[in-house]
C-alpha positions as CSV (number, residue, x, y, z in Angstrom):
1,X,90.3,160.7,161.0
2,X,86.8,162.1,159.9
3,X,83.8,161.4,161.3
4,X,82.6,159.6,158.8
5,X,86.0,157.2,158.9
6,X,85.3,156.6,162.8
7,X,81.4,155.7,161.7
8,X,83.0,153.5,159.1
9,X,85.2,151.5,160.9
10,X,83.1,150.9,164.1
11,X,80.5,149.3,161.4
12,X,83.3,146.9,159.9
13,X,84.2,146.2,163.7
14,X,80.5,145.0,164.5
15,X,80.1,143.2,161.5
16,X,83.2,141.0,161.7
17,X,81.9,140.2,165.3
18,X,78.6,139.0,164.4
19,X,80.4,137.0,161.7
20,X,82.2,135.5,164.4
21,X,79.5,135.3,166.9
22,X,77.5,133.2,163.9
23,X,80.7,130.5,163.6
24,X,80.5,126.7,165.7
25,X,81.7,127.0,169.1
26,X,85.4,125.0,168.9
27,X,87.2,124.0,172.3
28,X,90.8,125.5,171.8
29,X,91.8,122.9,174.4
30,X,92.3,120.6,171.3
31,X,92.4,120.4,167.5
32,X,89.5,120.0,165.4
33,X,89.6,116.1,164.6
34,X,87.7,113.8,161.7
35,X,86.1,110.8,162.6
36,X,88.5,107.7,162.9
37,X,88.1,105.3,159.9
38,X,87.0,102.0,161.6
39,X,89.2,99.3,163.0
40,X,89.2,96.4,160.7
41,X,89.4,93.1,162.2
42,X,89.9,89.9,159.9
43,X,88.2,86.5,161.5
44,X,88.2,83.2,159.5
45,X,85.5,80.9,159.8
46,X,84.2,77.2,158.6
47,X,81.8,77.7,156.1
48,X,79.9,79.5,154.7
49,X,76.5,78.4,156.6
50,X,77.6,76.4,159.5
51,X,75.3,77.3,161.9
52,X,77.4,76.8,165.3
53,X,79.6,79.6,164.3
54,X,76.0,82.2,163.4
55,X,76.8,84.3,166.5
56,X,80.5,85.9,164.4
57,X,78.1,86.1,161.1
58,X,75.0,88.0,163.1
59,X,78.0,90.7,164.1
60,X,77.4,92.8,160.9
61,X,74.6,91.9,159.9
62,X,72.9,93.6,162.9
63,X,75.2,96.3,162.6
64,X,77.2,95.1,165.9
65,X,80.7,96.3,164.5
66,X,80.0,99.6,163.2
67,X,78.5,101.0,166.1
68,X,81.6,100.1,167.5
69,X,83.6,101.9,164.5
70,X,85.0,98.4,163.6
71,X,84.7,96.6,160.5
72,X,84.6,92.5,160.8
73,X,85.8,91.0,157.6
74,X,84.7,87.6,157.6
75,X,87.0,84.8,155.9
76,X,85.1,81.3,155.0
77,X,87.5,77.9,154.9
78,X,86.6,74.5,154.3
79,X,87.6,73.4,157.6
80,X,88.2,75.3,160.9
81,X,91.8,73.9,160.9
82,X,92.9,75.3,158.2
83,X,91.2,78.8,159.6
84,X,93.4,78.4,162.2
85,X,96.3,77.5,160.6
86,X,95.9,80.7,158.5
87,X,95.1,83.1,161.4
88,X,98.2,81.7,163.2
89,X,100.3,82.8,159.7
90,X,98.9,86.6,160.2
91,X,96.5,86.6,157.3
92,X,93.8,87.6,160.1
93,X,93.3,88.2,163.8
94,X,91.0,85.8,164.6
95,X,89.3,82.7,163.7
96,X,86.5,80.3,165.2
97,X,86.8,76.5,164.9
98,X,86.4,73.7,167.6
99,X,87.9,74.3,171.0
100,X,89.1,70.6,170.8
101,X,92.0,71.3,168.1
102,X,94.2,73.5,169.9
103,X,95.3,71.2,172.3
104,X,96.8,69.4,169.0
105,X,98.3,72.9,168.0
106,X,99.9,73.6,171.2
107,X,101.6,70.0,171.3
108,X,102.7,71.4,168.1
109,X,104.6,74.3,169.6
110,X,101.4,76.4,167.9
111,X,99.7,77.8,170.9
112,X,96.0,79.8,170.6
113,X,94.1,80.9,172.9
114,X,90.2,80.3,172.9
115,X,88.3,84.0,174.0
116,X,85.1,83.1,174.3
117,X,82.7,80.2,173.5
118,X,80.3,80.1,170.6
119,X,78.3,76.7,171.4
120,X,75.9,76.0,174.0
121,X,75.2,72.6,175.5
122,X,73.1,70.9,172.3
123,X,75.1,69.4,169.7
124,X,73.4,70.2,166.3
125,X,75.0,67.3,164.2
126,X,74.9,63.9,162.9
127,X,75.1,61.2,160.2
128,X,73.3,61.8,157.1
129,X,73.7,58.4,154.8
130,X,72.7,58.5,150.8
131,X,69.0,57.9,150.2
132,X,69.5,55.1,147.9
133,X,71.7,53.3,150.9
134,X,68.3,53.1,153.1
135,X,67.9,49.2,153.0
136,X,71.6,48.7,153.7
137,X,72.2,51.3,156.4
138,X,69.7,50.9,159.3
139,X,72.2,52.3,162.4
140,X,75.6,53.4,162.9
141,X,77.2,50.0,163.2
142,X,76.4,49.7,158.9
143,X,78.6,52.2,158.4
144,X,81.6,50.2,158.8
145,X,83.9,49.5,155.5
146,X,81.5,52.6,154.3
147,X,83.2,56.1,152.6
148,X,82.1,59.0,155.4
149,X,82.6,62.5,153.9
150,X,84.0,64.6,156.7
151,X,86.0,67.9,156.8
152,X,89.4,67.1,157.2
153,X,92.6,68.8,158.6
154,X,95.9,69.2,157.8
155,X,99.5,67.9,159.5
156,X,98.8,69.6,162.3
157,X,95.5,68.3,163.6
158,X,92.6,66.8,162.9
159,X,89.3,68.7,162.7
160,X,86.9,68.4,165.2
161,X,84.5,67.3,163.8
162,X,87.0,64.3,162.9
163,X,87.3,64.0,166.4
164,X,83.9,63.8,167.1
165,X,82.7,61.3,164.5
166,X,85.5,58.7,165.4
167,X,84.5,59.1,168.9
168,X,81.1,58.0,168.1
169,X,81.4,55.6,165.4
170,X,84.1,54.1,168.0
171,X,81.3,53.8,171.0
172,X,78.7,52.8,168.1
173,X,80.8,49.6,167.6
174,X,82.7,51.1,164.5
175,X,86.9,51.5,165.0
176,X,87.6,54.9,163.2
177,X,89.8,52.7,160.7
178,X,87.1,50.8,159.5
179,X,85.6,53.3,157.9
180,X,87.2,55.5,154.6
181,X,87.1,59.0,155.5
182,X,86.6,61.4,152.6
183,X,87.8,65.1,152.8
184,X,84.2,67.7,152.0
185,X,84.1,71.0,152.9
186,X,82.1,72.5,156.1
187,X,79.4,73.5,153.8
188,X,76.8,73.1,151.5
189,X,78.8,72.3,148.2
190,X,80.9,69.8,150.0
191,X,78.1,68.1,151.9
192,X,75.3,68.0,148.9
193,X,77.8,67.2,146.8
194,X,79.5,64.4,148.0
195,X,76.1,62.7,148.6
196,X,74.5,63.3,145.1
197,X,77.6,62.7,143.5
198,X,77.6,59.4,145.0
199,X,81.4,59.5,146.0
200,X,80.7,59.3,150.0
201,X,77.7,56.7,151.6
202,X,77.3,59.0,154.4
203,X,78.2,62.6,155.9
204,X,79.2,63.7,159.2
205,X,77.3,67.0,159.3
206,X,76.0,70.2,161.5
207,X,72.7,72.0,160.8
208,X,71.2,73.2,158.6
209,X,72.7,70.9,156.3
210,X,71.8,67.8,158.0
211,X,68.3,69.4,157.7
212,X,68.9,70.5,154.0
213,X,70.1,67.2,152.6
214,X,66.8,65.6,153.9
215,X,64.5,68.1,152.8
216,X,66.4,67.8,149.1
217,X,66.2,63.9,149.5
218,X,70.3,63.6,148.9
219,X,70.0,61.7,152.5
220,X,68.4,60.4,155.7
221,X,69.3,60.9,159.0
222,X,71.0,57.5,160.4
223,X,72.1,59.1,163.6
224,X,71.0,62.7,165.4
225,X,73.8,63.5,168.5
226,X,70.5,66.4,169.2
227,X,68.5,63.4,170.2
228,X,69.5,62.9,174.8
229,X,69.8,59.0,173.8
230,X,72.4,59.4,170.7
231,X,74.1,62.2,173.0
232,X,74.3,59.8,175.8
233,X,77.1,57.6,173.9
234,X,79.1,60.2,173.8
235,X,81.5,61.1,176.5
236,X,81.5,64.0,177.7
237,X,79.0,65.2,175.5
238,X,78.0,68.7,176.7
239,X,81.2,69.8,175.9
240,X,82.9,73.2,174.2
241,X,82.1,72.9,170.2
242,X,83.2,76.0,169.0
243,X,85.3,78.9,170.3
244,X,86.6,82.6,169.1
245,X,90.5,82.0,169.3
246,X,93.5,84.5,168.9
247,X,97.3,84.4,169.1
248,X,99.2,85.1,172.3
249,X,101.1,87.7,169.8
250,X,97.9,89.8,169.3
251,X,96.8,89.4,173.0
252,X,100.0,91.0,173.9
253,X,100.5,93.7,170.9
254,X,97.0,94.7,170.6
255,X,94.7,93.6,173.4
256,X,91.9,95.9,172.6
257,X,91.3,94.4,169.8
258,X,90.3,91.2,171.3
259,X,88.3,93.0,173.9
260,X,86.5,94.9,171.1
261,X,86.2,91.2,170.1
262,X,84.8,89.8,172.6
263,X,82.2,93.0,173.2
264,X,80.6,92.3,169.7
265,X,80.3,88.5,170.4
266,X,78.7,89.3,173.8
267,X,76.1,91.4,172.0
268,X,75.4,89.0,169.3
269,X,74.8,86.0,171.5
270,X,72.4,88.5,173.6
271,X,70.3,89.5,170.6
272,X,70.0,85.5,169.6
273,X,69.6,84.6,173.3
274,X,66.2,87.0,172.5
275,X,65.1,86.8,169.7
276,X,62.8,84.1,168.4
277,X,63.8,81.6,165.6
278,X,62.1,83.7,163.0
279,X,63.4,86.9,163.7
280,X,66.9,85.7,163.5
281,X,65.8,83.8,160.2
282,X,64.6,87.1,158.9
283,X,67.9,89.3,159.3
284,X,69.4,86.3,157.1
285,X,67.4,87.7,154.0
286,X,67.0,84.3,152.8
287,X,65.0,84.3,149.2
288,X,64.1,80.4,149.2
289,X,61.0,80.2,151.4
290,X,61.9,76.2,152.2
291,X,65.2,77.3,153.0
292,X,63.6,79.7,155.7
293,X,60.9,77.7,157.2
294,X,63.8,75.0,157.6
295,X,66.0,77.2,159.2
296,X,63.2,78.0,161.2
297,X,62.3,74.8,162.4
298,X,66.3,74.2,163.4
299,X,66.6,77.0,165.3
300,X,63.6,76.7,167.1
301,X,64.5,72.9,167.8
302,X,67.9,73.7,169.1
303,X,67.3,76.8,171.2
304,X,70.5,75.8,173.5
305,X,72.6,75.2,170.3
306,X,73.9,78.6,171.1
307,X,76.2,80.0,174.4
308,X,73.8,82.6,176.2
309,X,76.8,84.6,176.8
310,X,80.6,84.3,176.5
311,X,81.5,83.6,179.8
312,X,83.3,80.1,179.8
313,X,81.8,77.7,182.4
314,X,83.9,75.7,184.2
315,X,81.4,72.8,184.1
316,X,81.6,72.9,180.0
317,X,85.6,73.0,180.7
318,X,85.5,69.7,182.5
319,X,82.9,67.7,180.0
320,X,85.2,68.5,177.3
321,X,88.3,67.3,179.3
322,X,86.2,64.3,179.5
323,X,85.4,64.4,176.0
324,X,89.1,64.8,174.7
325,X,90.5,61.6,176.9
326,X,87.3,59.5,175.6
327,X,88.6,60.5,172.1
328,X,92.1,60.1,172.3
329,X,93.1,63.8,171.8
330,X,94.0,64.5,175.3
331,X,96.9,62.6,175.7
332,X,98.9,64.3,179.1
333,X,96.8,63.3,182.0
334,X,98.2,65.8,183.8
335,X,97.5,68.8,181.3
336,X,94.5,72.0,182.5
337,X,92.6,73.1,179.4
338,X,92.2,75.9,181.3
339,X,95.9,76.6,179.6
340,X,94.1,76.8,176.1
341,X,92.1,79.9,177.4
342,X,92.1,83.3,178.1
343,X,89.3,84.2,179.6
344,X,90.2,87.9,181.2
345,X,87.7,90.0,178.5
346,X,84.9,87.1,178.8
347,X,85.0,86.3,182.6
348,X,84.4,82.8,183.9
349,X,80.8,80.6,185.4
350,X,80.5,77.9,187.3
């Protein structure tokens, strides 16, 4: 080899390493790997717009999910029930509805388990009756041999907010059977629509719609359960509205999902637990400015309407054991609610 051949080849030798010196530093202790695509998890909800179950909707919204790498797909019914019933077919891995219908379920043989709570300690609902009814409908007890629209069921159990409206008609004076109960959806269409349609006298209702139907003069309110004295009739009235729920099936195949869950929920109910009525209003993106400032005005009013954090509290698990035997749906004396629940990713208070 010449000279020139030896000068030759030691330049092609530096210039490959400086090539190589100028690539990303790669550990060879394991292949190079994409990101994951996100985990998508399916939840089922009343709705859309029933304000008790805000905590699930804030999740992506605020981004909760995909900072995570998950994806929540939320599914609206008309009634948590049939949520429920759908999750429990394997159309989704979760769903959120009132705590009070699985004991029904698991009497059934169709046993869910509640994750975490949703609902704080301040009931957001009432009666709304039709405008034109206000000379004939001064309180509850003129609601009897009156059409109620409520969101109804199926076969397997009433909804709760069935539950909860025969419980308090029934202390009001008013037997459940004295009344015609007409199936709406959990949301606007159903409750604005029955009213100005004139097919129901009254609505058993959450916020906002309670809110909205006055502010659109479809109603007025004939009974607030917000109000300590209307509360007060009820048994067991600081008990567990709404709950995230899951199959045992899931729990046992894929338990990190309901942990990742769980984690999500925990931040969204600690964002709202700071955040002031208008801020939360805001991430809505709400174009009709009534629409916002009463939304503001609920939320502000109802500042406990919410859990502070998904812990289950022992005390809550009680009032609504209290709560189910006043209403009838607790029918095993004997029975521990605490069978309905799984608390190990949200942890337990006092």
């Amino acid at each position: 080899m010449t000279k020139s051949d030896e000068e030759f080849m030691s330049l092609s030798r530096r210039n490959i390493l400086k090539a190589f010196a100028t690539l990303p530093l790669i550990p060879l202790s394991r292949p190079v790997m994409a990101n994951p695509d996100p985990l998508l998890l399916r939840i089922n909800l009343p709705g859309p717009g029933s304000l008790p179950f805000l905590p699930i909707e804030l999740i992506p919204i605020l981004g909760i999910d995909r900072n995570l790498n998950t994806s929540l797909l939320i599914r609206y019914f008309p009634s948590g029930v049939g949520g429920l019933e759908d999750m429990l077919d394997g159309n989704a891995q979760f769903s959120a509805q009132g705590f009070t219908v699985l004991y029904s379920f698991f009497t059934k043989g169709k046993k869910a388990l509640a994750l975490a709570p949703l609902s704080g300690q301040v009931p957001p609902y009432g009666i709304v009756a039709r405008s034109d009814l206000r000379d004939e409908i001064k309180s509850v007890s003129d609601l009897k041999g009156r059409a109620i629209g409520i969101s109804v069921g199926t076969t397997t159990s009433k909804t709760y907010s069935q539950q909860v409206a025969e419980t308090f008609l029934a202390a009001n004076g008013v037997s459940p059977n004295e009344v015609r109960w007409v199936p709406t959806g959990q949301n606007w269409n159903g409750q604005f629509g029955a009213l100005s349609s004139k097919s129901v006298d009254a609505v058993y209702c959450e916020e906002p719609f309670m809110s909205g139907l006055v502010r659109s003069k479809a109603g007025f309110v004939v009974s607030d359960l917000s109000d300590p004295r209307m509360a007060a009739k009820l048994p067991g009235a600081a008990h567990l509205r709404a709950t995230l729920t899951t199959s045992p099936d899931l729990l046992q195949r894929a338990p990190k999902h309901a942990e990742i869950m769980v984690r999500m929920l925990s931040q969204s109910l600690a964002w709202l637990s700071r955040a002031s009525a208008g801020e939360v209003v805001d991430q809505l993106h709400l174009q009709n400015k009534n629409e916002k400032a009463e939304l503001t005005d609920v939320l502000t009013r109802h500042r406990g309407m919410f859990a502070p954090d998904p812990r289950f509290s022992r005390a809550q698990i009680e009032a609504t054991a209290q709560f189910m035997r006043a209403s009838g749906v607790l029918t095993d004396p004997g029975f521990k609610l605490e069978t309905l629940i799984d608390s190990r990713f949200a942890g337990l208070k006092p």
